[in-house]
Backbone as CSV, one residue per row, in Angstrom:
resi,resn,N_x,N_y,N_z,CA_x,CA_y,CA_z,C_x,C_y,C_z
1,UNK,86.699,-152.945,9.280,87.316,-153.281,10.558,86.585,-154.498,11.125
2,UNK,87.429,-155.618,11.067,86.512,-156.733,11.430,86.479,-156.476,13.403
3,UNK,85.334,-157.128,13.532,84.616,-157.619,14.719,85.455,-157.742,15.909
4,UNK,85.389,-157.743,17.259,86.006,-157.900,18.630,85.115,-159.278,19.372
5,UNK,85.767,-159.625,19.947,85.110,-160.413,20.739,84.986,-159.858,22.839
6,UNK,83.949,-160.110,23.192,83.768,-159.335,24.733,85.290,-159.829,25.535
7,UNK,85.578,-161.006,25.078,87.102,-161.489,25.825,88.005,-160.737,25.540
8,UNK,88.057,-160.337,24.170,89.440,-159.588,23.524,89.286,-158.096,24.296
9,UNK,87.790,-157.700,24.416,87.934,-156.523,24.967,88.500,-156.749,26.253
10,UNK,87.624,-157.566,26.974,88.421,-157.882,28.436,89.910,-157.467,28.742
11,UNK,90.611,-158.553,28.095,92.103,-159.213,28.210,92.764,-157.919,27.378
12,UNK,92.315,-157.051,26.623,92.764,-155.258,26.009,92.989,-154.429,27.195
13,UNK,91.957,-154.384,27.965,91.948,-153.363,29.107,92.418,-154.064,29.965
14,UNK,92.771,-155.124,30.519,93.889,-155.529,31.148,95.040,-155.583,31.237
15,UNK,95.435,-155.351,29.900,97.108,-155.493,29.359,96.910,-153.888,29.537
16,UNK,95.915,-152.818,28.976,96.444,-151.561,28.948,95.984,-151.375,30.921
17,UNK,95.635,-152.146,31.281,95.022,-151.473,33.025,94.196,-150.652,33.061
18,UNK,93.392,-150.523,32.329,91.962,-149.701,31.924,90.819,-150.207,32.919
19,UNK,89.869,-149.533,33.061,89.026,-149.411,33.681,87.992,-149.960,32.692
20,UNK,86.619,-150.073,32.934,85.251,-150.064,31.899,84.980,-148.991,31.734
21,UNK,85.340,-147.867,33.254,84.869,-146.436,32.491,85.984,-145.881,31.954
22,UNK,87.447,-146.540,32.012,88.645,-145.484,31.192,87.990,-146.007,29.752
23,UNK,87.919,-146.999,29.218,87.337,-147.493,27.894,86.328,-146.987,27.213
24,UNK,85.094,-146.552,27.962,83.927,-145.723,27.422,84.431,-144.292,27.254
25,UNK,85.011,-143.812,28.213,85.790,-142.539,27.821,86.466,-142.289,26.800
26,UNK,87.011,-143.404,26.233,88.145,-143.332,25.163,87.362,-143.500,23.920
27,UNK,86.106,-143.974,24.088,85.131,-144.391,22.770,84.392,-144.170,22.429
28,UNK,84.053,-142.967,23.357,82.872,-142.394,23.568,81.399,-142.710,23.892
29,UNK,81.454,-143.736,24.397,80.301,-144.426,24.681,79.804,-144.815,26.193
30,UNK,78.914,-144.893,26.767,78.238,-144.883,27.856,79.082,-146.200,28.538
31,UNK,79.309,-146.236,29.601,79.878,-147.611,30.624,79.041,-148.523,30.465
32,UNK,77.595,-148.202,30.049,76.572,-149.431,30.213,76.922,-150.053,28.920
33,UNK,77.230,-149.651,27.998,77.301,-150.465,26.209,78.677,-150.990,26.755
34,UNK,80.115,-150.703,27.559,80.970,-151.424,27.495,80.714,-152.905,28.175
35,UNK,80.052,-152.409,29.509,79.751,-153.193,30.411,78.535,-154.308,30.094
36,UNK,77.786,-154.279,29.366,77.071,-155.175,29.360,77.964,-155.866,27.659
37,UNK,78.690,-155.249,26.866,79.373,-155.799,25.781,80.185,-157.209,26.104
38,UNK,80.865,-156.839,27.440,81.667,-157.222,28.171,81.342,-158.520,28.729
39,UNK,80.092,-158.546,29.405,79.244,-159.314,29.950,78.343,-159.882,29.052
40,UNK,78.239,-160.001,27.824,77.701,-160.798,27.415,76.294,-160.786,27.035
41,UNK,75.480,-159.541,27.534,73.959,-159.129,27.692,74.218,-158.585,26.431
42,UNK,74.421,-157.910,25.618,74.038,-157.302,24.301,75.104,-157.703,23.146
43,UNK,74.643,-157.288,22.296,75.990,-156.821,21.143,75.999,-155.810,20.646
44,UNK,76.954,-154.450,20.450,76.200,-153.401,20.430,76.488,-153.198,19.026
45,UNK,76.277,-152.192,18.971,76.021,-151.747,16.729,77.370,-152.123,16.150
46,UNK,77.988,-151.836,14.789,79.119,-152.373,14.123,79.753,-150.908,14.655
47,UNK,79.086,-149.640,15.034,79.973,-148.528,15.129,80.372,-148.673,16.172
48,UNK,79.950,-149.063,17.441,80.163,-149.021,19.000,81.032,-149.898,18.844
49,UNK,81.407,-151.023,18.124,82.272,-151.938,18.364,83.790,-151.634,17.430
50,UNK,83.502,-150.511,16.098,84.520,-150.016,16.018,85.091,-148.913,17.214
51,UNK,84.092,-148.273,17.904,84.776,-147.393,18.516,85.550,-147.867,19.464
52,UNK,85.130,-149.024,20.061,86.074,-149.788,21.247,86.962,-150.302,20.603
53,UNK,87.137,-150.776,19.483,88.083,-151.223,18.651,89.154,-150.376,18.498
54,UNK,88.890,-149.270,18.430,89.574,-147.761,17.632,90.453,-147.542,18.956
55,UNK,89.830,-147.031,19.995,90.221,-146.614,21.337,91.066,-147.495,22.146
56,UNK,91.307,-149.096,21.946,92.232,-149.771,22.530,93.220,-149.842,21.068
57,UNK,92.984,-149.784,19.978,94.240,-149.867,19.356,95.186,-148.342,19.406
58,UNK,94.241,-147.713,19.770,95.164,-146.213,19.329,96.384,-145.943,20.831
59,UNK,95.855,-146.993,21.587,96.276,-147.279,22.839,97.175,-148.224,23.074
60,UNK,97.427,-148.845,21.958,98.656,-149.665,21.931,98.228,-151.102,21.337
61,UNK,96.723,-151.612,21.486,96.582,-153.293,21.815,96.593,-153.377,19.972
62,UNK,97.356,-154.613,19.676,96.642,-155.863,18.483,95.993,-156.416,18.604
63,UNK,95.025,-156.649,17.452,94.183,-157.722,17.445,94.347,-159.057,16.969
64,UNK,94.584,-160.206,17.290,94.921,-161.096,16.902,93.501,-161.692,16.348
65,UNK,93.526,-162.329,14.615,92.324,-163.117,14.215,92.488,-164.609,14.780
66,UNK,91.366,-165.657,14.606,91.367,-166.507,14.695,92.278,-167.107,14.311
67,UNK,93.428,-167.791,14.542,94.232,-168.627,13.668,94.055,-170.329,14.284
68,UNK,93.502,-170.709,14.400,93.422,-172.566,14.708,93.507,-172.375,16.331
69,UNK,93.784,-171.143,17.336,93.756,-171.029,18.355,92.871,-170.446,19.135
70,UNK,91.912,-169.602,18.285,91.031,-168.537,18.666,91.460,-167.213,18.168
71,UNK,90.953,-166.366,19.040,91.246,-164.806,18.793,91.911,-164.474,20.037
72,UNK,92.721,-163.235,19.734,93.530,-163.092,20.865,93.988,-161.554,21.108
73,UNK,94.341,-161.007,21.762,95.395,-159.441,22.029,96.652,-159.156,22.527
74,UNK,97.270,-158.814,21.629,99.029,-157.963,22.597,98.894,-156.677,22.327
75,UNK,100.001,-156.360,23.013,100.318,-154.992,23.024,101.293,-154.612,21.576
76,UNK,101.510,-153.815,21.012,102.216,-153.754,19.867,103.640,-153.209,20.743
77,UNK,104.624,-153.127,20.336,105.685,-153.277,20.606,106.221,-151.600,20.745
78,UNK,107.104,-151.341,21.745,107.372,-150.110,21.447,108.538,-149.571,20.641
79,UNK,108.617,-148.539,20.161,109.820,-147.767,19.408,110.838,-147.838,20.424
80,UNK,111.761,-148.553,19.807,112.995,-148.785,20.402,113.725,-150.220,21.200
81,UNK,112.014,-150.750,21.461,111.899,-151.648,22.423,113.224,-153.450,21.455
């Protein structure tokens, strides 16, 4: 599972309207590892960053890779939509 960037998390919980603590809830991880992830003060282990990874995709978001634009997030589309 490749890597997140603190923006992608950002602009994830914005599109889903998440909180920092709805996100740690969902990932099981303390508000302080989202919040300082977020902010730029740490990087946390490859598991903490799958788990935030795990918890906004199971929630709807894509991850967009780098393509000549950066990295990026949508929402995946719904059944029916």
């Amino acid at each position: 599972m490749p890597a997140i960037t603190s923006e992608q998390s950002r602009a994830a919980r914005g599109l889903l309207d998440w909180s920092q603590t709805k996100l740690a809830a969902s990932s099981n991880l303390s508000e302080s590892t989202v919040r300082d992830f977020e902010k730029g003060r740490r990087i946390p282990s490859i598991n903490n960053i799958a788990a935030i990874r795990a918890a906004l995709e199971t929630a709807g978001v894509l991850f967009i890779d780098p393509n000549g634009n950066g990295p990026g997030v949508r929402l995946r589309d719904k059944p029916g939509s």
